[in-house]
C-alpha positions as CSV (number, residue, x, y, z in Angstrom):
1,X,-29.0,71.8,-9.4
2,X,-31.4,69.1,-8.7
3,X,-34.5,68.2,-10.8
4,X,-37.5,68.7,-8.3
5,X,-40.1,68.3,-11.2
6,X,-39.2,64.8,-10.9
7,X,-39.8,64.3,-7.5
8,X,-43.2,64.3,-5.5
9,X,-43.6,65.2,-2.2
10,X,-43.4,62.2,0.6
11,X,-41.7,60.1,-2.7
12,X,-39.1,57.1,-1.2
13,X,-36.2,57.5,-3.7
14,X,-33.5,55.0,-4.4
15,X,-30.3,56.3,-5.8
16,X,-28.2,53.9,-7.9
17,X,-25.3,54.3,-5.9
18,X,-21.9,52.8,-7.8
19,X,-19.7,55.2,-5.5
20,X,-18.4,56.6,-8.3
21,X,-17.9,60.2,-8.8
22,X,-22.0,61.0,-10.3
23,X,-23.8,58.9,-8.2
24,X,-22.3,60.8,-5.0
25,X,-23.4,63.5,-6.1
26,X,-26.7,62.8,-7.2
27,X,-27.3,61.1,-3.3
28,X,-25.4,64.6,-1.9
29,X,-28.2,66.6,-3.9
30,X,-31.1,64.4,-3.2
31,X,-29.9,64.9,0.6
32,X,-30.0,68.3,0.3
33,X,-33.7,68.6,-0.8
34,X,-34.4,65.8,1.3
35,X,-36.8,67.8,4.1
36,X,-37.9,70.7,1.7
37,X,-40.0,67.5,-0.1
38,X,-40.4,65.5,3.0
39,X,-38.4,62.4,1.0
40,X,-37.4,59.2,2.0
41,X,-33.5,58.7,0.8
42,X,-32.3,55.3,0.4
43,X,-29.5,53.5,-2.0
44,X,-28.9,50.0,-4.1
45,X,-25.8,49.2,-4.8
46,X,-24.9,46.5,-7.5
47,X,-21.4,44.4,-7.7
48,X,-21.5,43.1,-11.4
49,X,-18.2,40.8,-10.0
50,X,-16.6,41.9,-12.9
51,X,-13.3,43.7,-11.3
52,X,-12.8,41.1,-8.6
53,X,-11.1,43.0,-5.7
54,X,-11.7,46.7,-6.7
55,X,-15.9,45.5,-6.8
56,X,-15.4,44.5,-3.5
57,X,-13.7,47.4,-2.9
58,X,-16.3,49.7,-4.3
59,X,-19.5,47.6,-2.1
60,X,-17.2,49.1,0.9
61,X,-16.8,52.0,0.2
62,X,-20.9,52.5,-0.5
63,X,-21.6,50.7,2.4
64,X,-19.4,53.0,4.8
65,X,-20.8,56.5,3.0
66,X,-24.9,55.1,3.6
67,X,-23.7,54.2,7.2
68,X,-21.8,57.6,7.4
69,X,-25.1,59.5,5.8
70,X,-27.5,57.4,7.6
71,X,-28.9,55.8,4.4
72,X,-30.7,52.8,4.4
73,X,-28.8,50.6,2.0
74,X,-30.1,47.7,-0.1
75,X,-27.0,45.6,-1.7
76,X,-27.1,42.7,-4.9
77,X,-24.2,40.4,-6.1
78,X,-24.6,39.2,-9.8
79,X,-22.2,37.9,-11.8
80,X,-22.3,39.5,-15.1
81,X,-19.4,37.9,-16.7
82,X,-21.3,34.5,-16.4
83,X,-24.6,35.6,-17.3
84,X,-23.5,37.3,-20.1
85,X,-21.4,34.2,-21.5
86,X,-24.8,32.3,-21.1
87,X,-27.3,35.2,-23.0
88,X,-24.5,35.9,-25.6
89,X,-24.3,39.4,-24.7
90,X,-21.9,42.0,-24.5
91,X,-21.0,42.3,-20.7
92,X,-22.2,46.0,-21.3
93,X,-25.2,44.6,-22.0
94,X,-25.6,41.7,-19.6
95,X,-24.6,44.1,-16.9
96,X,-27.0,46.6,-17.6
97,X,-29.8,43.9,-17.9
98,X,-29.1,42.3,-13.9
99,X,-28.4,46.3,-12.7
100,X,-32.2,46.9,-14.1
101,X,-33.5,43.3,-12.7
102,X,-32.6,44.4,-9.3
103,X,-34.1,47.8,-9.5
104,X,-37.6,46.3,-10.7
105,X,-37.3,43.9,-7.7
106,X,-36.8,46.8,-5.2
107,X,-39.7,48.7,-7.0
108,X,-41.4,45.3,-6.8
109,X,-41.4,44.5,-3.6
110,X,-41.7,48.6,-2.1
111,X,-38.4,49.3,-0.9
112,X,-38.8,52.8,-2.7
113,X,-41.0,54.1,-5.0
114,X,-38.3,55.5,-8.1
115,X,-35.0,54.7,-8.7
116,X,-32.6,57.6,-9.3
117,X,-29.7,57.3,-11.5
118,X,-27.0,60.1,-12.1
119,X,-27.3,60.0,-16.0
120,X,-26.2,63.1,-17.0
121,X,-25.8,65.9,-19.8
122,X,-22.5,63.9,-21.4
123,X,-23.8,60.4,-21.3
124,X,-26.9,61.2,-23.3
125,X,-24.6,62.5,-25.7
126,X,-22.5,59.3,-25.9
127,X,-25.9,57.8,-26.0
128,X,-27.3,59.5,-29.1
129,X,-23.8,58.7,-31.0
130,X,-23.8,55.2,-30.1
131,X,-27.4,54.7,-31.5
132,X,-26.1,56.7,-34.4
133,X,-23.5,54.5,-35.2
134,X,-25.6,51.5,-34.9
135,X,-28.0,52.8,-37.4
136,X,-30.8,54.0,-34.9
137,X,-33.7,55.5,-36.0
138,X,-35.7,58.4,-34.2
139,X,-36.1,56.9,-31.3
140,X,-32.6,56.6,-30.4
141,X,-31.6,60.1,-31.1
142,X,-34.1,60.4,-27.8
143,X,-30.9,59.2,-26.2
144,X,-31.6,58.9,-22.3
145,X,-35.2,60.2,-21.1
146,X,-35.5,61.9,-17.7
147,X,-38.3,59.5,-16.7
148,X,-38.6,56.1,-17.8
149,X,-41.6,54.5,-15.7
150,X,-40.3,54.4,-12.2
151,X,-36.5,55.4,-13.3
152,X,-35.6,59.0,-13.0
153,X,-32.7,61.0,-14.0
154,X,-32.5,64.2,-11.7
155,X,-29.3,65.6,-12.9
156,X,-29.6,64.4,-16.7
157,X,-29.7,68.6,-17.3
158,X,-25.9,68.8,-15.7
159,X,-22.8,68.2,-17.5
160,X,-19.8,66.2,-16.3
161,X,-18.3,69.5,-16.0
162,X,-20.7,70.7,-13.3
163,X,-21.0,67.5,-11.7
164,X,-16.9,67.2,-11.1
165,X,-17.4,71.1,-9.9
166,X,-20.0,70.0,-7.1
167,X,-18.1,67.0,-6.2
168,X,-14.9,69.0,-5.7
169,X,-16.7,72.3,-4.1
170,X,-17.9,69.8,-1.7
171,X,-15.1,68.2,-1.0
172,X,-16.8,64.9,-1.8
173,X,-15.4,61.3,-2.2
174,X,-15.5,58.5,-4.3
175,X,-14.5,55.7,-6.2
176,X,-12.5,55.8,-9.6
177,X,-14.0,52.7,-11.9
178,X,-10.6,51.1,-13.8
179,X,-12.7,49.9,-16.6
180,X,-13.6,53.2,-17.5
181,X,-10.9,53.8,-19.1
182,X,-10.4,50.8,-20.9
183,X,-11.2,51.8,-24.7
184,X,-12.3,47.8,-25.9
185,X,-15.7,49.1,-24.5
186,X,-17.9,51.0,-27.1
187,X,-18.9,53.5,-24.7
188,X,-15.8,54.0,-23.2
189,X,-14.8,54.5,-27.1
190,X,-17.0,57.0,-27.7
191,X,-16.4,58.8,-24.3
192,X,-12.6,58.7,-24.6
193,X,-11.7,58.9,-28.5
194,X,-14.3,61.2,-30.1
195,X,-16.8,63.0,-27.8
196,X,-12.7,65.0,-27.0
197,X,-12.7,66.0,-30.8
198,X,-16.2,66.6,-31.3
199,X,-15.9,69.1,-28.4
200,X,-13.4,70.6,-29.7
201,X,-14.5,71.6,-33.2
202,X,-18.0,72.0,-31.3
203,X,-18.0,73.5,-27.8
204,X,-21.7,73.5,-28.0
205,X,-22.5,70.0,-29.4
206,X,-23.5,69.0,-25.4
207,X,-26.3,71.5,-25.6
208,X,-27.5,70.8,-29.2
209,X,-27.7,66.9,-28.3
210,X,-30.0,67.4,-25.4
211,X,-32.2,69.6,-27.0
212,X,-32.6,67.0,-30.4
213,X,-32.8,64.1,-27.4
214,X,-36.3,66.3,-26.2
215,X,-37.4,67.2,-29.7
216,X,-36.7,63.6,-31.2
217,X,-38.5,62.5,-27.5
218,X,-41.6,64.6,-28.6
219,X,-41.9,63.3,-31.9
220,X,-41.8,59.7,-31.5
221,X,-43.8,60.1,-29.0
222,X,-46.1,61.4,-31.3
223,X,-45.9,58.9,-33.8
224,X,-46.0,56.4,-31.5
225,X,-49.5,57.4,-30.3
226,X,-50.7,57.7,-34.4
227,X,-48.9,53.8,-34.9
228,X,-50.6,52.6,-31.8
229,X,-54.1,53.7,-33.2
230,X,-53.5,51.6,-36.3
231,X,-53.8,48.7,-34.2
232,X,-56.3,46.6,-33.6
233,X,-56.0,43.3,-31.0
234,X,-58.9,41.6,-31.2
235,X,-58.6,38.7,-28.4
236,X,-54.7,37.2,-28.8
237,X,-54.5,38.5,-32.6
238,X,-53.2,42.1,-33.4
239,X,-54.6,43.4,-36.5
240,X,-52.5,45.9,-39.0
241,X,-53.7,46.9,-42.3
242,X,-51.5,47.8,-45.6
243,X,-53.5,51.0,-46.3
244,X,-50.8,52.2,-43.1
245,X,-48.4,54.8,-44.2
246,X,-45.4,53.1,-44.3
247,X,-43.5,55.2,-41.9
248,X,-46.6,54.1,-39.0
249,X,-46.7,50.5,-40.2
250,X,-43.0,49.9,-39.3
251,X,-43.4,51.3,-36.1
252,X,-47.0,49.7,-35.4
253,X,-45.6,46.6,-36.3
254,X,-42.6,46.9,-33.9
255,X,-45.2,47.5,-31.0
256,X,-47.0,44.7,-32.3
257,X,-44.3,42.7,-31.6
258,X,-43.6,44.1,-27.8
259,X,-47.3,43.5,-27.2
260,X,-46.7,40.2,-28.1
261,X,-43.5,39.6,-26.1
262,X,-40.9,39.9,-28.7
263,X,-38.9,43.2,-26.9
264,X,-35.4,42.4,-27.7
265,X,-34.6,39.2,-30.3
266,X,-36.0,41.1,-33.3
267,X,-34.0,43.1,-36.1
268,X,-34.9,45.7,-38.7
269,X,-35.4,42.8,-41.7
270,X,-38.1,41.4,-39.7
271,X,-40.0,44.6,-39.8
272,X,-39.4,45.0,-43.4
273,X,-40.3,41.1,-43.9
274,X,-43.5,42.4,-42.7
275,X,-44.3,44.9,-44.7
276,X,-43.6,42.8,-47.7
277,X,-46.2,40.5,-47.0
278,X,-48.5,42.8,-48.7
279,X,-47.0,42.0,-51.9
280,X,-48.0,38.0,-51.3
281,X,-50.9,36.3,-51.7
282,X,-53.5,35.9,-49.3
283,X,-52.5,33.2,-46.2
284,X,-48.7,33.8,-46.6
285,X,-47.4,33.8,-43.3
286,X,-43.9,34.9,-41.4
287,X,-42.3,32.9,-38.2
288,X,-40.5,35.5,-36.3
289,X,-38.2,34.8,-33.6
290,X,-40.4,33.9,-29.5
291,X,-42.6,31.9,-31.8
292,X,-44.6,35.0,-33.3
293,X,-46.3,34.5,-36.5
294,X,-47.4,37.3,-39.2
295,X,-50.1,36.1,-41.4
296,X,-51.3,37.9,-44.7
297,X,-55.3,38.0,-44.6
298,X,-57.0,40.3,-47.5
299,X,-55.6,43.9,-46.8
300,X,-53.8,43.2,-43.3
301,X,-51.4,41.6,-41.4
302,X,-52.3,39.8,-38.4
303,X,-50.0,39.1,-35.3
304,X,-50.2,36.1,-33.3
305,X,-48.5,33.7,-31.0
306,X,-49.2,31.0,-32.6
307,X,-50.9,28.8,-35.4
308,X,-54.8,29.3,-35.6
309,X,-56.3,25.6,-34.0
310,X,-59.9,24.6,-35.4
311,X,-62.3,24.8,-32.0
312,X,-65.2,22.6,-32.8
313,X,-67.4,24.4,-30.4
314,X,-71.5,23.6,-30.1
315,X,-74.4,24.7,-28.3
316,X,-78.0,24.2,-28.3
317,X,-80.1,27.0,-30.7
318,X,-82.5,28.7,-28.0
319,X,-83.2,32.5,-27.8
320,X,-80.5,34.4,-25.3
321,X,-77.1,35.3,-24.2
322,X,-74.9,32.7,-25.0
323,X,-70.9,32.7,-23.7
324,X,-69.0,31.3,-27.1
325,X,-65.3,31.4,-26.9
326,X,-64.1,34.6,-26.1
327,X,-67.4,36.6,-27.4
328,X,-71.1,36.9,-26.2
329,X,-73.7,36.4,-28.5
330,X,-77.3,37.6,-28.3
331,X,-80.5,36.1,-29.8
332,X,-83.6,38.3,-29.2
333,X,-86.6,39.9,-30.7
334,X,-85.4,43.1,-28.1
335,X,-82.3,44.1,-29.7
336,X,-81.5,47.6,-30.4
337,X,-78.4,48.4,-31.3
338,X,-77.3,47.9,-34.9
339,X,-75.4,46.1,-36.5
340,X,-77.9,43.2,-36.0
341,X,-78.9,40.3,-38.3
342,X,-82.6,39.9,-38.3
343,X,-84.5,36.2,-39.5
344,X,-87.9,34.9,-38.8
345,X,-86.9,32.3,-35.7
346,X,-89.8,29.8,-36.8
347,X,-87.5,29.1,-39.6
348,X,-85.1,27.5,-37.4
349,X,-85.2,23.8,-37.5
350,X,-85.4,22.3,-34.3
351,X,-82.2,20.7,-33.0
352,X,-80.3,23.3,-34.5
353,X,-76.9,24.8,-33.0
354,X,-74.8,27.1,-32.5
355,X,-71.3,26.2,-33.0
356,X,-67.8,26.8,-35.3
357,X,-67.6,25.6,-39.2
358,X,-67.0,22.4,-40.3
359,X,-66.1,20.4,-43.4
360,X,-69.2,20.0,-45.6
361,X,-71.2,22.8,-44.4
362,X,-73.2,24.9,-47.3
363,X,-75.0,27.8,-47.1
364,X,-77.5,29.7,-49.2
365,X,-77.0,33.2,-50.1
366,X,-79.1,35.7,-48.9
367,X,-81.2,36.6,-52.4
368,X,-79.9,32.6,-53.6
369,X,-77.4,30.7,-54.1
370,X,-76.1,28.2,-52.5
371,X,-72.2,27.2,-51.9
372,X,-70.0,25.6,-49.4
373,X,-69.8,28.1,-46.8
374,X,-65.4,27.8,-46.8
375,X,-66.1,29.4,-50.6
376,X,-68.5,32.0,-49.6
377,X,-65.9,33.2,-46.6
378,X,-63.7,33.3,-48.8
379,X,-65.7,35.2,-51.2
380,X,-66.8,37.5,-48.2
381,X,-62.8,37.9,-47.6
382,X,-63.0,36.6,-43.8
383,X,-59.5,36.8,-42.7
384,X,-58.4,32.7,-42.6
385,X,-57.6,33.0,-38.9
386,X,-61.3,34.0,-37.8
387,X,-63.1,31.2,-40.2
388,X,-62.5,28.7,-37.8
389,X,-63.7,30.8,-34.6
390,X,-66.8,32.0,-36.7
391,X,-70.0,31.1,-34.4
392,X,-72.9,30.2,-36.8
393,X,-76.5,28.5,-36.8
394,X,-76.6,24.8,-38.5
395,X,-78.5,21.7,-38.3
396,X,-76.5,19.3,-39.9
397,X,-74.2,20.2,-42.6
398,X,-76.9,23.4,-43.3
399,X,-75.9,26.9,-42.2
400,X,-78.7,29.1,-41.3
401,X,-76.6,32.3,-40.4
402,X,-72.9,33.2,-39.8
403,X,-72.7,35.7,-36.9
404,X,-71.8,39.1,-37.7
405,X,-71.8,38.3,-41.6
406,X,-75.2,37.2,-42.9
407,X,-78.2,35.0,-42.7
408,X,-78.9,32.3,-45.0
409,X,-81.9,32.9,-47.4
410,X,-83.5,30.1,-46.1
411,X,-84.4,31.9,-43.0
412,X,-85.5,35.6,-44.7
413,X,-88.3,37.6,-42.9
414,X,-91.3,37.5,-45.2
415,X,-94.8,39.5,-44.8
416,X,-96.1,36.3,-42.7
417,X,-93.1,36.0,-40.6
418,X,-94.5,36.5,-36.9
419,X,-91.4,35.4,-34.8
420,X,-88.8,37.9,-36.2
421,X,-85.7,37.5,-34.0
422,X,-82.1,39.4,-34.2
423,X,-78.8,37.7,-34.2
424,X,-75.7,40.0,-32.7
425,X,-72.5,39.3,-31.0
426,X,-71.7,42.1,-28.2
């Protein structure tokens, strides 16, 4: 009955023991496949203190079954009311969020290696409803996933039917939850009120909801991997351009945002804010919510943490591999590898630098022309956040070159140039 593709041989498992009716279960089965895969069982049990005595209750019970079984037993107390009250959450969801804590601690520290949790057949259904009704997109029709980084699902494949038939053939007991029946919860709801209909009209709608959950899985998957690829972080910035097909940009710009921190405190408007930069001029700029900005630059959209801060940055001009912010640059007549800028070095006034823009500074075309450099960035369409990190060569307020761009015409190879070096950052 059990799942054994999720579980390796010589694996410590955790089951997420409540001591209700499926977790029981899950910890019989696991027991029973216990030496066939030479696995460690072991339990966590978490009191959310949200049914005062019948919590307490419950904590016993789990406690006398692990000593019963012989199953080391590893206990947390939260209180979920009050730490819900204080996150403005549902106390579904604050619940959920200190049952998970504790499970990353145990991973965290090496109690076990996976935690199991007796998610089955019936609650991914609820699932996919639930995130229908909230207006989910693909990825919530996934409903519950068998393997979610080091939480499995072993029995996610039975029904409620089939567990209740193994709990009862095995004479097995457990503890009856009272909120579970209490309707004001949304899943309850769902569970109580219409998954009952739905069954009824549609025997098979179980079965048809796990196999969309695995096809819906695959695909966005699949277009996660194609959304991913449309990224590009270059140090702390994440770069997204508007030639995306819209369908990848909202998602890409969603993992943007987790990349950057912002998991939960976002909402669908702030994607779509996002894609509407592309309709505003050049430099327009979003504040999302965890202090993230999205900044318009030419063609893209680039994510950050936080405002772009002029570095003034300077080093001395000498031939060599030269550490400048968070790049390398290279100055040598050996270079190989294109892309490369190549100038005649004796051109170089001495006491030149290396260093970041400032105010003032002109440069001369390559072929003529000379113009404050901010115009001929501009010109070259160099995003506004990477002007100001730009290393280039200058004596005074004279560029000679702008790394990665172009030299300044100044400094040209000729037919009598003899010290021709190359400029490249790595």
């Amino acid at each position: 009955m059990i799942d054994k593709t999720l579980l390796k041989h010589g694996e410590t498992i955790a089951v997420a023991l409540s001591g209700g009716k499926d977790s029981v279960c899950l910890l019989h089965l696991l027991l029973s496949v216990k030496n066939e895969l030479s696995l460690s069982v072991k339990a966590v049990h978490v009191n959310h203190s949200i049914r005062g005595a019948e919590s307490d209750r419950d904590e016993e019970f789990v406690k006398n079954l692990c000593s019963t079984l012989g199953v080391e037993l590893k206990v947390f107390t939260v209180d979920a009311p009050l730490y819900s009250k204080e996150n403005n959450l549902s106390l579904e969801q604050g619940a959920r969020l200190l049952r998970y804590r504790a499970f990353n601690e145990l991973i965290s520290d090496s109690y076990c290696e996976k935690i199991a949790t007796a998610h089955h057949k019936n609650d991914n259904f609820e699932t996919v409803l639930f995130n229908l009704f909230r207006g989910s997109g693909i990825s919530g029709l996934s409903g519950i996933k068998s393997v979610n980084n080091c939480i499995i699902r072993p029995i996610s494949h039975l029904s409620r039917e089939d567990i209740e038939n193994y709990v009862l053939k095995n004479r097995l007991g457990y503890v009856e939850d009272s909120t579970n029946k209490d309707t004001v919860y949304t899943r309850n709801f769902i569970r109580k009120e219409i998954v009952p209909k739905i069954l009824e009209r549609f025997p098979e709608a179980l079965d048809s909801a796990h196999r969309l959950s695995k096809i819906a899985s695959e695909e966005d998957e699949f277009l996660n991997e194609l959304a991913l690829q449309a990224l590009q972080e270059k140090g702390d910035k994440i770069y997204l351009s508007f030639s995306t097909p819209s369908v990848l940009f909202k998602r890409a710009t969603i993992i943007a945002f987790k990349k950057l921190g912002l998991n939960k405190d976002y909402e669908y408007q702030h994607v779509l804010q996002v894609e509407n930069l592309k309709n505003s001029q050049s430099g327009a700029f979003l504040t999302l919510p965890k202090g993230i900005f999205a900044t318009k630059e030419y063609d893209c959209v680039i994510f950050s943490t936080g405002e772009t801060k002029k570095q003034d940055v300077e080093i001395p001009f000498s031939e060599g591999k030269h550490s400048f912010l968070n790049e390398t640059l290279e100055i040598s007549s050996e270079i190989l590898d294109k892309p490369y800028l190549l100038f005649d070095g004796d051109k170089i006034p001495t006491g030149s630098v290396i260093r970041t823009r400032r105010d003032g500074d002109v440069f001369t075309k390559f072929g003529g022309g000379t113009k404050k450099l901010k115009d001929y960035l501009i010109d070259k369409k160099i995003p506004l956040s990477e002007r100001d990190t730009l290393p280039i060569i200058a004596k005074g307020n004279v560029v000679y070159l702008v790394f990665g761009v172009e030299i300044s015409d100044l400094i040209r190879v000729s037919d009598n140039t003899i010290n021709k070096l190359k400029a490249k950052i790595l």
